[in-house]
C-alpha positions in Angstrom: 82.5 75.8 82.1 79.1 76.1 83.5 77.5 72.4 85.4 74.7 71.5 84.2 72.2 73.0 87.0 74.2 76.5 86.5 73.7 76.4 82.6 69.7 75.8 83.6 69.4 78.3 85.7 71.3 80.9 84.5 69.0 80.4 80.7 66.3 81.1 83.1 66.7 84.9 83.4 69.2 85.3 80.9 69.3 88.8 79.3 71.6 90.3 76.7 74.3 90.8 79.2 74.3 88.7 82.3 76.9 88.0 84.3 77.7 85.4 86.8 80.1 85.5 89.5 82.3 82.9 90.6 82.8 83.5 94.5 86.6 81.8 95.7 86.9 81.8 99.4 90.3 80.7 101.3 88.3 79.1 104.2 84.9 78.2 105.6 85.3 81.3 107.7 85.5 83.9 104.6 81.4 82.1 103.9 78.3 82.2 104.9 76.8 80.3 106.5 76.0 77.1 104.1 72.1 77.0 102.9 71.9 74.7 100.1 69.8 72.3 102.4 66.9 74.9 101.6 67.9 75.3 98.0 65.8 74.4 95.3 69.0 73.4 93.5 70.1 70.8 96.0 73.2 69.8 93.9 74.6 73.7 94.0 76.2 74.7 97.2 74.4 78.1 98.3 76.0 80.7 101.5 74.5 83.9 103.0 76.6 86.4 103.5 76.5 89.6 105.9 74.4 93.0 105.2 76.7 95.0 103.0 79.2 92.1 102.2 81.3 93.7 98.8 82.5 91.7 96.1 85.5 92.2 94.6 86.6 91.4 91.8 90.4 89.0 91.8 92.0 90.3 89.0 90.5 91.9 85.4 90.5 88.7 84.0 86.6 87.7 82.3 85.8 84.2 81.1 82.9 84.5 78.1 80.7 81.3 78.0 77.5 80.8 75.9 74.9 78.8 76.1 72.1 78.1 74.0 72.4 81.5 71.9 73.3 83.5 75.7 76.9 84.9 76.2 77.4 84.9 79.8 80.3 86.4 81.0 82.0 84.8 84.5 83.8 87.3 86.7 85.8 85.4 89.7 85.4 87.1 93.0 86.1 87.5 96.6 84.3 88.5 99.5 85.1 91.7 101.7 82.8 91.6 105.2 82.0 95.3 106.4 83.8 96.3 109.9 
């Protein structure tokens, strides 16, 4: 389910097919480093990640959420640094 900040800002530039991505690291090293003190979301947590940092997708698995008349669909993922 979406928090409430993420169900505002995500109805911001919804379109007919928007995605979100769910980012699941194992440890503070697999991040960023942590930004959210220069967010203008202060309650979401928000990390830069290296130039050419790939996302992939954990498994095939897509969670469908709508809100207010938007389906949003949630893909979980993990970041892969470039070597």
């Amino acid at each position: 389910m979406l928090s409430g900040n993420a169900q505002q800002n995500a109805g911001a530039g919804a379109s007919s097919a928007s995605v979100l991505l769910r980012v699941r690291t194992r440890n503070f090293m697999a991040r960023g480093p942590d930004i959210s003190c220069f967010s203008t979301f202060p309650a979401e947590e928000e990390y830069l990640f290296p130039p050419l940092t790939f996302f992939k997708p954990c498994s095939g698995q897509r969670e469908k959420v709508n809100y207010d008349g938007t389906e949003f669909t949630i893909v979980e993922v993990t970041p892969n640094f470039p070597s």
